[in-house]
N, C-alpha and C positions, 0 to 999 in steps of 0.2 A: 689502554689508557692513552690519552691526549695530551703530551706533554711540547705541546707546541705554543712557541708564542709572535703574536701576529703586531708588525712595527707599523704605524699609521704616521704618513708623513705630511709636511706642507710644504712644498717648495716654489721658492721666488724662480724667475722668468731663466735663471742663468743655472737651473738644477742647483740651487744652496737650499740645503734642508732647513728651513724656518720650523716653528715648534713641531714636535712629532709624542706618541704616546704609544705605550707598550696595552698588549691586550692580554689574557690568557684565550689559546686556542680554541676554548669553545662558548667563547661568548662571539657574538655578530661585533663586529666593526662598524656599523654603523653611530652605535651614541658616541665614539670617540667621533667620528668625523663630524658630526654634529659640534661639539667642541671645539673641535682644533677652527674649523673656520667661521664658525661664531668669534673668536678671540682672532679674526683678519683684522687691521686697521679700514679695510674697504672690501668687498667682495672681488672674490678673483673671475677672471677672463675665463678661464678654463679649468675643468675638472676632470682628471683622468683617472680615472679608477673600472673593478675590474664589474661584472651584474648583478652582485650581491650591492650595490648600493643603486639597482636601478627604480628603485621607490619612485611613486609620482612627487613626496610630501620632499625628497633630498634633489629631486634637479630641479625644483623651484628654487 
């Protein structure tokens, strides 16, 4: 059993965690990030995360 739970964060330029959102462990992390930086006031500079978000449709 999978009892893992995965934190998805968004942080401003100085590491302050701006919104973040809890997963359960076997769902993909991708529709939260979808989320979190659709609700950016502007689109960020840079995105750092790990292959599992390396979609063509999310680094657009």
């Amino acid at each position: 059993m999978n009892n893992r739970t995965d934190c998805i964060a968004v942080c401003d330029e100085h590491g302050e965690a701006l919104p973040f959102t809890l997963s359960p462990g076997q769902m993909h992390e991708l529709p939260s990030a979808y989320a979190l930086l659709d609700d950016l006031p502007y689109p960020p500079t840079y995105v750092v995360c790990d292959r599992g978000y390396a979609s063509h449709k999310f680094r657009e």
